[in-house]
C-alpha positions as CSV (number, residue, x, y, z in Angstrom):
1,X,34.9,-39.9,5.4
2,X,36.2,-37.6,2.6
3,X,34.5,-40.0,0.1
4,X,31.1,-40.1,1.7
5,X,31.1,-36.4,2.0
6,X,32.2,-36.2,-1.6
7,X,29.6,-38.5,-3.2
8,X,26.7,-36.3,-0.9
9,X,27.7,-33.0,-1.9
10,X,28.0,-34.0,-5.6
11,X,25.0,-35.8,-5.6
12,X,22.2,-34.7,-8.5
13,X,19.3,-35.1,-5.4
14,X,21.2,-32.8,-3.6
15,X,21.8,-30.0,-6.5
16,X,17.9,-30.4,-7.2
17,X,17.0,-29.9,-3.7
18,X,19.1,-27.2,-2.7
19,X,17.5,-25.6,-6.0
20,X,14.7,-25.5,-5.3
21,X,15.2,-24.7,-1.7
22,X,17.0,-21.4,-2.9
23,X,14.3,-20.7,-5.3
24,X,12.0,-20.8,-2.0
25,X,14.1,-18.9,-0.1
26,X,13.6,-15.9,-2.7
27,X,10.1,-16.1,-3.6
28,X,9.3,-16.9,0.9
29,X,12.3,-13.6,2.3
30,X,9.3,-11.4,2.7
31,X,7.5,-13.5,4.7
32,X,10.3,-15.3,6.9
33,X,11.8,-11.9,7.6
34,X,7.9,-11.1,9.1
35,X,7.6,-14.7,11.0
36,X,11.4,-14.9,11.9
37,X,12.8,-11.2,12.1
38,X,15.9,-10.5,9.5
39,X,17.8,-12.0,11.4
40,X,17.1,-15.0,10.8
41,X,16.6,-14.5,7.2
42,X,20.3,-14.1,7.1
43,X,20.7,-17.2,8.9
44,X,19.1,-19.0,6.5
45,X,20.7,-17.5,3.4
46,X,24.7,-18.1,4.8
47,X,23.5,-22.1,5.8
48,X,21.8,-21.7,2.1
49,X,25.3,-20.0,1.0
50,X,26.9,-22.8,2.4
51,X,26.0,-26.1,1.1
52,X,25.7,-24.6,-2.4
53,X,29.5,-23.6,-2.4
54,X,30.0,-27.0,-0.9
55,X,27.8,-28.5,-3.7
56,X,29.2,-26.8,-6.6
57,X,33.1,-27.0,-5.5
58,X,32.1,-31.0,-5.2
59,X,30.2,-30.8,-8.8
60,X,33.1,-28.7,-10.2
61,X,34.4,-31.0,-13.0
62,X,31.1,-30.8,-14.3
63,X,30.2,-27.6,-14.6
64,X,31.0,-25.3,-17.4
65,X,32.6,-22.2,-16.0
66,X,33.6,-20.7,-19.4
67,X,30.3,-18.0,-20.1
68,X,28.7,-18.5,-16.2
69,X,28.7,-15.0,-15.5
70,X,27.5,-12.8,-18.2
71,X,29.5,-9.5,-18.9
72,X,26.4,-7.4,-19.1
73,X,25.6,-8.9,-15.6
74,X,29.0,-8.5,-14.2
75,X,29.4,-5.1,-15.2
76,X,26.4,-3.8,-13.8
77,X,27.3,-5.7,-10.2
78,X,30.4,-3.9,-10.6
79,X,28.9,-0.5,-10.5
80,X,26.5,-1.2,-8.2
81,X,30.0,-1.7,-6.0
82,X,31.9,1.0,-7.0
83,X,28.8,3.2,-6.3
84,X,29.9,2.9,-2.6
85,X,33.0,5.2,-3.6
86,X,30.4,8.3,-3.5
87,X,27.2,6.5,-1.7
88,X,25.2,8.7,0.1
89,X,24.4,6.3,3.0
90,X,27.3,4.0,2.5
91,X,27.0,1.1,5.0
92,X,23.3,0.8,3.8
93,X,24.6,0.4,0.8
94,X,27.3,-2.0,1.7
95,X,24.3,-4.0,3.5
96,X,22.5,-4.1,0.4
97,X,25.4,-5.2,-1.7
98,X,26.3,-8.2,0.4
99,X,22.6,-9.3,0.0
100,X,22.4,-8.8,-3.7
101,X,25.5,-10.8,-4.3
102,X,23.6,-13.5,-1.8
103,X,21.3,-14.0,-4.2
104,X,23.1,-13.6,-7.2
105,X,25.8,-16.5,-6.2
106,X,21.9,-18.7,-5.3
107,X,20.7,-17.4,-9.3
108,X,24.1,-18.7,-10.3
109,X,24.3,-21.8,-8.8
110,X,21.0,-22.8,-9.6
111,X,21.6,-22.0,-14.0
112,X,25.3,-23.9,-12.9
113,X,24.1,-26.9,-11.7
114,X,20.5,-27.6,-13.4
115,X,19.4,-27.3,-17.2
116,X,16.7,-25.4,-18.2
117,X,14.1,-28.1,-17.8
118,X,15.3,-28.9,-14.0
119,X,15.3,-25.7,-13.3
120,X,11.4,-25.0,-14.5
121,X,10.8,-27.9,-12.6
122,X,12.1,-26.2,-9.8
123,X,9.6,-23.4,-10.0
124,X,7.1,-25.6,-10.9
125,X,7.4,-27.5,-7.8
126,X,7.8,-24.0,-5.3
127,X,5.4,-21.8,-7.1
128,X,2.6,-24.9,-6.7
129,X,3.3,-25.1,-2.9
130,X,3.3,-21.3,-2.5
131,X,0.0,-20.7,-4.8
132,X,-1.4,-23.5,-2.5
133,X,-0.1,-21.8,0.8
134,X,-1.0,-18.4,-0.4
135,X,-4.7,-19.5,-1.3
136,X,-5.4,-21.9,2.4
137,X,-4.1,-18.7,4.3
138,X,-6.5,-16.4,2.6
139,X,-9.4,-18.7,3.2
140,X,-8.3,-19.0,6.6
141,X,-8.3,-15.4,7.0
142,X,-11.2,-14.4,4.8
143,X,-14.0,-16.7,5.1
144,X,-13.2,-19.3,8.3
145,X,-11.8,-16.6,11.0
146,X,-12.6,-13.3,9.3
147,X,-10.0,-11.0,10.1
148,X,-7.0,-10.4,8.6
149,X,-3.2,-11.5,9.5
150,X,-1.8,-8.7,9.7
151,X,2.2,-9.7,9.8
152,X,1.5,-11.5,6.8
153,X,0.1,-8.5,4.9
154,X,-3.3,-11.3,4.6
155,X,-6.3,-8.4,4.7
156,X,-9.3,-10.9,4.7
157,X,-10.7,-10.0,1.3
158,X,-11.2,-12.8,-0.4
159,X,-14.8,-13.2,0.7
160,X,-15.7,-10.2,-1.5
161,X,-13.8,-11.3,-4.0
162,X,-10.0,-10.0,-3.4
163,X,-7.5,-8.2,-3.9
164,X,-5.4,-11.1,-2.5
165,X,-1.6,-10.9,-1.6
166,X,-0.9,-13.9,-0.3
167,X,2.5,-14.8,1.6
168,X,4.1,-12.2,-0.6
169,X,2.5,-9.0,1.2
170,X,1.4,-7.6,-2.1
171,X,-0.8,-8.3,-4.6
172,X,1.3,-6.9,-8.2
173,X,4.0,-9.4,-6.6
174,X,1.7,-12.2,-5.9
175,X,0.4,-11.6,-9.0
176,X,3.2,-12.0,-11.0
177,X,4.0,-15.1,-9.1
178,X,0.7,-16.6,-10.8
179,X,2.0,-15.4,-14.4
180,X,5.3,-17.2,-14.1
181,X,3.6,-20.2,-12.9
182,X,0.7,-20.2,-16.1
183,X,4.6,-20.1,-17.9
184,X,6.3,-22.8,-16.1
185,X,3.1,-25.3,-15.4
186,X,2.1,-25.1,-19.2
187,X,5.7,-25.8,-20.1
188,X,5.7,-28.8,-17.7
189,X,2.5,-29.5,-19.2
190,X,4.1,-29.5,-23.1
191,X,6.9,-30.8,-22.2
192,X,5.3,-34.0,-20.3
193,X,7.6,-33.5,-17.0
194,X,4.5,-34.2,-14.9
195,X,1.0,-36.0,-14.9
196,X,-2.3,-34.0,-17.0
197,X,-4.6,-33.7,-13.6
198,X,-1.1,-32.4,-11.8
199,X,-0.7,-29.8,-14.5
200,X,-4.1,-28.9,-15.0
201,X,-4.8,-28.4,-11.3
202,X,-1.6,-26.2,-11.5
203,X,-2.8,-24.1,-14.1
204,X,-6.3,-23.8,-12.9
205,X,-4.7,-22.6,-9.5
206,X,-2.5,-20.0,-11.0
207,X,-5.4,-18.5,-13.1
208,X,-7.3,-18.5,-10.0
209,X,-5.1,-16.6,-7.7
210,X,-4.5,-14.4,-10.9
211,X,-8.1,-13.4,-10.9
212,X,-8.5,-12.8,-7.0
213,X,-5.5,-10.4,-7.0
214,X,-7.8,-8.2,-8.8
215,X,-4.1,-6.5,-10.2
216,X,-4.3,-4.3,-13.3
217,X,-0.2,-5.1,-13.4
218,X,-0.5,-8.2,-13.2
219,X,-2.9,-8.5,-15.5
220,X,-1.1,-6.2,-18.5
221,X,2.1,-8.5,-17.4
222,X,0.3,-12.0,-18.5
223,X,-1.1,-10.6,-21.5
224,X,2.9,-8.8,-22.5
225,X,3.9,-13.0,-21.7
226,X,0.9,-14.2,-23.6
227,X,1.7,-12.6,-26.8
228,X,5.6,-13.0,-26.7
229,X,4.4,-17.1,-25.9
230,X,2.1,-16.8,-28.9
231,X,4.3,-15.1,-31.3
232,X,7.3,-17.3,-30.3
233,X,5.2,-20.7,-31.2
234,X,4.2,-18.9,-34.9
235,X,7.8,-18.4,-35.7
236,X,8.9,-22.0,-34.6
237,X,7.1,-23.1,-36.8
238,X,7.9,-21.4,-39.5
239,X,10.9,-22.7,-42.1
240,X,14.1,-21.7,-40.6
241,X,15.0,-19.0,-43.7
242,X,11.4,-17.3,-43.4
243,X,12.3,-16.8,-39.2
244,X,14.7,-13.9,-39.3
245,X,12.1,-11.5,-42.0
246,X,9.1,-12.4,-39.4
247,X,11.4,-11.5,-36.3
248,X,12.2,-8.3,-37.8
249,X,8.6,-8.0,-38.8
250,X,7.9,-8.6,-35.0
251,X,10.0,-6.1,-33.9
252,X,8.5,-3.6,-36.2
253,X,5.3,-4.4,-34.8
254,X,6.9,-3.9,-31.3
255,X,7.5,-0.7,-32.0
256,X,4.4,0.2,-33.3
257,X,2.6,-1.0,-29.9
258,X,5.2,1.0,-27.8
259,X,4.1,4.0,-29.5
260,X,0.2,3.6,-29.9
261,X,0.4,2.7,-26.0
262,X,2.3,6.0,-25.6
263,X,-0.1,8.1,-27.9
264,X,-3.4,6.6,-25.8
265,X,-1.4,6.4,-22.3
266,X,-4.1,8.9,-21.0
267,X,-6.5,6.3,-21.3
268,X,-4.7,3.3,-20.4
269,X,-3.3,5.4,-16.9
270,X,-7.7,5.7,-16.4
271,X,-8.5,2.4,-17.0
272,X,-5.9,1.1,-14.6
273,X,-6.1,3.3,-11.9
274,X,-7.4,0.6,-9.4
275,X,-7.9,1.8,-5.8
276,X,-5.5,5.1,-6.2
277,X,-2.4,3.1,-6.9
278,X,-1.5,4.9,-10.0
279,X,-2.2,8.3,-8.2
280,X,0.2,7.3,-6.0
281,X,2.7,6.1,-8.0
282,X,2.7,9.5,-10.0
283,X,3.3,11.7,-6.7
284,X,5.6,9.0,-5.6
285,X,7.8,9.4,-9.1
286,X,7.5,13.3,-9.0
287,X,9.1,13.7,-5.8
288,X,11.3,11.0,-6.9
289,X,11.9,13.1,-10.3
290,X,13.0,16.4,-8.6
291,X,15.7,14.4,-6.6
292,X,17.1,12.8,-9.1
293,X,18.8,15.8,-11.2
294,X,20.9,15.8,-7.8
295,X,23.0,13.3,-9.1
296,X,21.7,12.2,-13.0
297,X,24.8,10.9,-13.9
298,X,26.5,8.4,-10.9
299,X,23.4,8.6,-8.6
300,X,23.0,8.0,-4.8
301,X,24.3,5.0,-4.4
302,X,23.3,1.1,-4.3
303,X,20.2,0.3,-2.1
304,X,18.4,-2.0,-3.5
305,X,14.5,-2.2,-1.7
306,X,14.6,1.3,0.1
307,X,15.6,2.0,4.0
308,X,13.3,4.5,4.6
309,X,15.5,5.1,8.2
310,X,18.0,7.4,5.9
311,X,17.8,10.1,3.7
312,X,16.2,10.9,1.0
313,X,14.1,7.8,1.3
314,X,12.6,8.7,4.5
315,X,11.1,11.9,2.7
316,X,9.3,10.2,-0.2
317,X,5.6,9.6,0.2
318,X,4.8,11.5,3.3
319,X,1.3,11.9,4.2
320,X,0.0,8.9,2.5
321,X,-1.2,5.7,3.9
322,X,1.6,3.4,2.0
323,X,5.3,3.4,3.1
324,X,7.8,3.9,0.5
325,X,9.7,0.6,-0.2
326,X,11.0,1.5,-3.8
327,X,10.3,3.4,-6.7
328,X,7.7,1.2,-7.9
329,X,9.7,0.9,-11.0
330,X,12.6,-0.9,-11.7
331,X,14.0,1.3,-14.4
332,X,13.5,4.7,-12.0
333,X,15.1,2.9,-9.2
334,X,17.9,2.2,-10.9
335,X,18.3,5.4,-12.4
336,X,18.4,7.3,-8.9
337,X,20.4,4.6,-7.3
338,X,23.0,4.3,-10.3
339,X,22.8,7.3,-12.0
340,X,22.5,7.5,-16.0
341,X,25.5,5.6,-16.1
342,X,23.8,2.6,-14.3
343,X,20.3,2.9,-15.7
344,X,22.2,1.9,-19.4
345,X,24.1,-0.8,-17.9
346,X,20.8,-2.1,-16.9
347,X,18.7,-1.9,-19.5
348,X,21.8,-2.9,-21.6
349,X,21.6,-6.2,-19.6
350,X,18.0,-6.8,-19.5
351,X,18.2,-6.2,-23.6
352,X,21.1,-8.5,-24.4
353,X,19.2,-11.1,-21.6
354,X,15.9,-11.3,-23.5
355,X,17.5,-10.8,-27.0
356,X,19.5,-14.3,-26.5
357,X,16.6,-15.8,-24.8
358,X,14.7,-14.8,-27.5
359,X,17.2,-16.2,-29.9
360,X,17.5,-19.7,-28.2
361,X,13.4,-19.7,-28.0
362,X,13.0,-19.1,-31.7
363,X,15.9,-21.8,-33.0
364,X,16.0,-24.4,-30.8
365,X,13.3,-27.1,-30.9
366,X,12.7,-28.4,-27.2
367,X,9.8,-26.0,-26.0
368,X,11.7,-25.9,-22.7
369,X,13.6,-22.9,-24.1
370,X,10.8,-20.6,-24.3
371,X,10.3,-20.5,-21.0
372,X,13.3,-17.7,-20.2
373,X,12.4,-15.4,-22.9
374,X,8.9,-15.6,-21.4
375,X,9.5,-14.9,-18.4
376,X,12.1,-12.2,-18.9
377,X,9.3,-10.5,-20.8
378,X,7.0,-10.8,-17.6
379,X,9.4,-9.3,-15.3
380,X,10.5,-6.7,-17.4
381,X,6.8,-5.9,-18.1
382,X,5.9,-5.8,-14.5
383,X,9.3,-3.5,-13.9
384,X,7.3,-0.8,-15.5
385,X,4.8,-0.8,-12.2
386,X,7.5,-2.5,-9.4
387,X,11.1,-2.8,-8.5
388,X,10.8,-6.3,-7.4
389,X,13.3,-7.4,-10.0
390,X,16.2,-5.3,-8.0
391,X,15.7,-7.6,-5.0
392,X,15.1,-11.0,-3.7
393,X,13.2,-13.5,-6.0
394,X,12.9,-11.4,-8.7
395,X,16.6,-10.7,-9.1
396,X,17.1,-13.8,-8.6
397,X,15.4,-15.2,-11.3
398,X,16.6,-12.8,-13.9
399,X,20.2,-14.4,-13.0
400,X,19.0,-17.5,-13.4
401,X,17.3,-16.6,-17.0
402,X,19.7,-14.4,-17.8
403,X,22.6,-16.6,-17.0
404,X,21.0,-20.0,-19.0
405,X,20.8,-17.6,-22.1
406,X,24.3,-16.9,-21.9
407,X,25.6,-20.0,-21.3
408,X,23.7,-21.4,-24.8
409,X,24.7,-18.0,-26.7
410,X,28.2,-17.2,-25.0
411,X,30.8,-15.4,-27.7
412,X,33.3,-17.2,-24.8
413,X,31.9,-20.2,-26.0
414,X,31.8,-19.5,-29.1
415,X,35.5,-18.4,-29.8
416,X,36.1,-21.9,-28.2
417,X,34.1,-24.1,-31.0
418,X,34.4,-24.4,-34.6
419,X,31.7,-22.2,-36.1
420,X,30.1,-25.5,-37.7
421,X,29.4,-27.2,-34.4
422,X,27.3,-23.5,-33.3
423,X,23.2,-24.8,-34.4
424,X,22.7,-20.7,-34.3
């Protein structure tokens, strides 16, 4: 009996599937908490939580456990904890911790158990059925019945053309879900992990849902992914002593565009100010502003998406039609929640994240490798507009990104190895 349960747990069919299911679990927690309640929500993540501790202890000989956890990411989980030393609202913030480390162990266990090219076909695989789902239940909604769904945030717009959300309940979120598959299908594409007509279809149904969103975000977030995919292919294929001039020459022109975009932000904040959403977003981060400089330094304390049952969430955005669920942007969010203090461990960690991904995406051959330091650059673009990357899927698969980056560029690793056998 021991045996048989041994050889299931540590199966490879198993560690794909329960992959993938956690991968679904993230991207699907808005919508099972509206179909199911939270309740059950929490059922699903502890039977989740479950077979992949199960998996992984039977899998343990095999995975590397030596640079797993990134420091950047571990420090910045402990502060998010010790935050509940001076937390404002401190069992919402113990709440919130306990379901940020649920999906940080899934994140983990998913970078522990697959490489990077099982793990894009993981997405690969979710985001297709998802994009499908999302795209049938707007046409159900929109054109066949006419009226919208209203506990799946569905509005019935798609026979004029969108905005669309999807299962996701928002349309910057679904969007982004559409960017990250355009990443991952043409990556399965490249790397010939699935049939032409499979990825073509695939790619023709994320630019399509893309489209219908009708989301400025989204739309600044796959062009931020286009050119980082674009410039990453010039400088593979350049001669390995001409990359690291170029890369600096990149980052130079990096710079350049973060300060043009800052000198003509007047008329960028016109041209995307679709449907009021900036307008709120600017009263929303003024109220937010004035209580900030409350607490600058350790912030209120850890609450991930906002409980707008307790104060000073429950003031923010009264007397407008939408209900506060976060900052709408990562960086401010963290920055109230954690203080100063928290907002550099965070941006600390996204930085060291992408730099490594960067690094691996630039040296290595396989194409596979591209695919973190792409999508890192998506989510951190759309963190300008969103806090999704705090929560759920999107925190989620920042661990996972951020995690197969360290184990490829790990100084733990490294102080293990001869220098010789390092290819970077």
């Amino acid at each position: 009996m021991r045996a048989a349960l041994a050889a299931f747990f540590s199966s490879a069919r198993l560690a794909s599937a329960l992959a993938t299911t956690s991968i679904g679990v993230g991207i699907l927690a808005w919508s099972l908490d509206n179909i199911i309640g939270f309740g059950g929500v929490v059922g699903i993540l502890l039977a989740q939580l479950a077979l992949c501790a199960a998996s992984a202890w039977a899998r343990r000989d095999s995975i590397e456990t030596i640079g797993i956890l990134p420091i950047s990411l571990l420090a910045f989980l402990v502060w998010s904890i010790v935050s509940l030393a001076w937390s404002q609202y401190q069992w919402v913030t113990l709440g919130s911790l306990v379901y940020l480390g649920a999906f940080t162990a899934l994140g983990l266990y998913v970078a522990a158990v697959r490489d990077t090219l099982q793990v894009i076909r993981s997405f690969g695989d979710v985001l297709r059925f998802v994009l499908v789902v999302s795209i049938v239940l707007e046409v159900f909604s929109g054109i066949l019945i006419d009226a919208p769904i209203r506990f799946l945030g569905i509005d019935a717009h798609l026979a004029t053309g969108g905005p669309i959300s999807g299962v996701l309940g928002n349309r910057n979120e679904l969007g982004l879900l559409a960017v990250i598959g355009c990443i991952s299908f043409a990556i399965e594409w490249r790397m010939r992990s699935i049939e032409r007509q499979l990825a073509i279809g695939s790619l023709a149904l994320a630019v399509i849902t893309l489209v219908l969103t009708r989301s400025p975000i989204a739309w600044g977030t796959a062009l931020v992914a286009a050119g980082v995919l674009g410039t990453l292919y010039l400088i593979r294929r350049l001669a390995p002593e001409r990359r690291r001039f170029w890369q600096f020459a990149v980052l130079a022109a990096a710079a350049v565009a973060a300060v043009t975009a800052w000198l003509l932000r007047s008329f960028i904040v016109g041209s995307l100010n679709a449907d009021g959403d900036l307008n709120y977003r600017l009263r929303l981060w003024q109220e937010l502003w004035a209580q900030l400089w409350l607490h600058p330094v350790e912030g209120w304390g850890w609450i991930g998406q906002w409980n707008t049952e307790v104060p000073p969430y429950l003031s923010f955005g009264l007397g407008t039609e939408r209900e506060s669920a976060s900052a709408v942007n990562a960086y401010l969010d963290v920055w109230f929640q954690l203080g100063f203090i928290g907002l550099t461990i965070f941006v600390g960690m996204l930085g060291l994240a992408f730099v490594r991904s960067w690094l691996l995406a630039a040296h290595r051959r396989s194409v596979q490798f591209t695919w973190p330091a792409v999508v890192l650059a998506a989510l951190l673009t759309a963190s300008l507009a969103e806090s999704g990357i705090l929560i759920e899927f999107g925190w989620m698969t920042f661990v996972i990104c951020c995690t197969l980056a360290s184990q490829n560029l790990s100084w733990r690793n490294a102080l293990r190895k001869p220098l010789e056998q390092e290819p970077l």
